[in-house]
N, C-alpha and C positions, 0 to 999 in steps of 0.2 A: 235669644238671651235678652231677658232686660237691662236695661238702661238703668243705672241709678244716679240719679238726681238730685241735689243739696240745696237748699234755699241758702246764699251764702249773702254777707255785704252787710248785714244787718246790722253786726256790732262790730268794736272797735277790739275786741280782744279773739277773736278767731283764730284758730289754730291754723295755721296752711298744712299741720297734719289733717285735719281735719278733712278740707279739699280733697287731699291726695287720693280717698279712698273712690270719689265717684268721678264720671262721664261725661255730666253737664251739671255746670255750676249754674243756678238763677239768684244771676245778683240784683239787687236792689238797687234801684237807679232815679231815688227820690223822692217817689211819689209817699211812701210807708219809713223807707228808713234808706240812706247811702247818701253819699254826694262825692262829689269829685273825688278825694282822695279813695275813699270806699273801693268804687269804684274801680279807680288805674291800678290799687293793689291788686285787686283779685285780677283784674283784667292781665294787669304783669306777670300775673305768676300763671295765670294758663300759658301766656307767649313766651315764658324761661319755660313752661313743662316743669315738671316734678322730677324726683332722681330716679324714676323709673322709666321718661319719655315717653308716658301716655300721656297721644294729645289728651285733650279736655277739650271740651263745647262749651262756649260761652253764650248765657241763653241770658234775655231778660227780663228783669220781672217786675213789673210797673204794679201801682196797685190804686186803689181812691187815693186820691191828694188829700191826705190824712194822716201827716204828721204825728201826731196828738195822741190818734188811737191808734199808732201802727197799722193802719188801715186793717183793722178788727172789725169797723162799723160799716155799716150801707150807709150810704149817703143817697140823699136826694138832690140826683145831678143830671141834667140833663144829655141824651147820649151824644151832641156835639161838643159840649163842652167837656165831658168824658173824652172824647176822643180827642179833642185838645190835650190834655193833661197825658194821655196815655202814650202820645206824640213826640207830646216834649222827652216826660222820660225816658222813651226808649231810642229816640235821638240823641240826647245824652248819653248815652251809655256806644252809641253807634260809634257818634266821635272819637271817648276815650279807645273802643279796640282798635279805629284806624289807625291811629297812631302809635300801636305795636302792631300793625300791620297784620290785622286777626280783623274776624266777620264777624257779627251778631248770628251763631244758626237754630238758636230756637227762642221761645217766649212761651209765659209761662203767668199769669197774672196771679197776682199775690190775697191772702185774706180773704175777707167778706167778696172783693170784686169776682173772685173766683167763683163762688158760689153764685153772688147774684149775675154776673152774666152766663152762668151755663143756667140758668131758670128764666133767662130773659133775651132771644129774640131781638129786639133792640138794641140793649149794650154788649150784648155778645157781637152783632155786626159793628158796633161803634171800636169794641176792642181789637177788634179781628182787622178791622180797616185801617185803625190809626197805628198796627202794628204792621200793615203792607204799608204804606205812607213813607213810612221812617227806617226801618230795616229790609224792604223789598219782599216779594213775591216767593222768594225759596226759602224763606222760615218755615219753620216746623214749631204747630203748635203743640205747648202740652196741658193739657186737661183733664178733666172725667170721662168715664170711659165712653158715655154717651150722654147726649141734650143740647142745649142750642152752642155751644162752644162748637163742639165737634158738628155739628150742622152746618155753623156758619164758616168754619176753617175748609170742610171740604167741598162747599160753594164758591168758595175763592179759590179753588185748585189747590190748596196747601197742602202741607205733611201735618201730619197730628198721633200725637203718643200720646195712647191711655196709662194715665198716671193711676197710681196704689201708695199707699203709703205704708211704712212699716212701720211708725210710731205714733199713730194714731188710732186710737179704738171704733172702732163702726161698726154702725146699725145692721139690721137684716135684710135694708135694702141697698146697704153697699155706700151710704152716706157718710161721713163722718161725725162720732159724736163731738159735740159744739165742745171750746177748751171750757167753757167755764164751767163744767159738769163736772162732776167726781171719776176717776181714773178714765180721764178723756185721754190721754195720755199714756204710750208703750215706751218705761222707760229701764225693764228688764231685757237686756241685751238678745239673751237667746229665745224672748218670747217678740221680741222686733224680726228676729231671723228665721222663727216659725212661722209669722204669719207672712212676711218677703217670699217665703218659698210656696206659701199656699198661692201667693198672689200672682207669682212668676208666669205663670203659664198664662192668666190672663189680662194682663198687661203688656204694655212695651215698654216701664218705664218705671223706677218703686222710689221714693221720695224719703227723703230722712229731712227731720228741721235742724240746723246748726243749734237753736235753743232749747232743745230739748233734754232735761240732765240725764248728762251719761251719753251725749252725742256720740264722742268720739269712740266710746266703746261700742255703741249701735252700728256705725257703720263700720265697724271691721267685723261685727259680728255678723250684720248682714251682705258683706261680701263676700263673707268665705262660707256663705248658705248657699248666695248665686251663683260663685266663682270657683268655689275649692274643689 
């Protein structure tokens, strides 16, 4: 059964319905968009559980140190200093779950970094490293289903879940189309839940964005594709 998956942290008006519906939350931990308070909220409410007492995974999700663009853009960075940044942030986020007494167990990089280090050999090992560094050896990453992410995760012995998305529209090679395109974007409820359930079988893991309109009715409609 997949996994479903929330990019959560991002904004200040999040629904904790929203959370309730999926597995593992990837919260933003600085580098694109969160900071401390961000943060300890979502990290709080996996360690209170939800009123139905599925745990939750708290996974996290660093991205370029890029503020500015949401970490939307590639930067020209190099992969130690990447792996710095990528450090810090998922350090941060390690501290805040120590402290409700919860683990960091997956990660998940955010925006453009996602793309450019699963094409990139380099900052795929810079991400994959700065993210054993700081959260240890027994994360599980999550990515594309194949290319240097998933390379360089299962060279370092890691776990790794092929991520899908159900609110994003894609190519015939299985990419996603870029947001800035015209209906880059699934933001009819039962056609997010149609293509969840195409994708079910070949993933471990289907992705919904907290910013996508009409979230909260996406993810209940693609639960009860997965789940009902």
């Amino acid at each position: 059964m997949a996994l479903m998956n929330l990019d959560a942290g991002e904004y200040p008006d999040e629904p904790e319905e929203l959370w309730a519906w999926f597995d593992v939350l990837n919260i933003a931990c600085g580098g694109h968009a969160g900071d401390p308070a961000s943060m300890d909220r979502v990290v709080g409410w996996c360690a209170r559980g939800a009123a139905d007492h599925r745990p939750r995974a708290i996974s996290a999700h660093p991205s370029y140190p890029d503020v500015p663009g949401f970490g939307r853009r590639s930067l020209d960075i190099a992969p130690d200093a990447l792996a710095g940044a990528i450090a810090h942030q998922c350090a941060a986020l390690a501290a805040i779950a120590r402290g409700h007494g919860r683990g960091v167990a997956y990660v998940k990089p955010h925006g453009a970094l996602y793309h450019d280090a699963n094409a990139s050999p380099a900052l795929a090992g810079a991400v994959i490293g700065a993210a054993i560094d700081a959260l240890g050896a027994q994360i599980t990453v999550i990515g594309p289903p194949a290319g240097a992410l998933h390379a360089a995760a299962t060279a370092r012995g890691l776990g790794y879940a092929r991520e899908g998305f159900a609110d994003r529209r894609m190519r015939g090679d299985g990419s996603l189309v870029p947001r800035g395109q015209p209906d880059a974007l699934i933001t009819v409820p039962a056609e997010a839940a149609a293509q969840a359930r195409r994708l079910a079988g070949q993933v471990d893991t289907i992705c919904v964005h907290a910013d996508t309109p009409g979230a909260l009715a996406i993810a209940g409609a693609v639960h009860e594709a997965l789940r009902g």
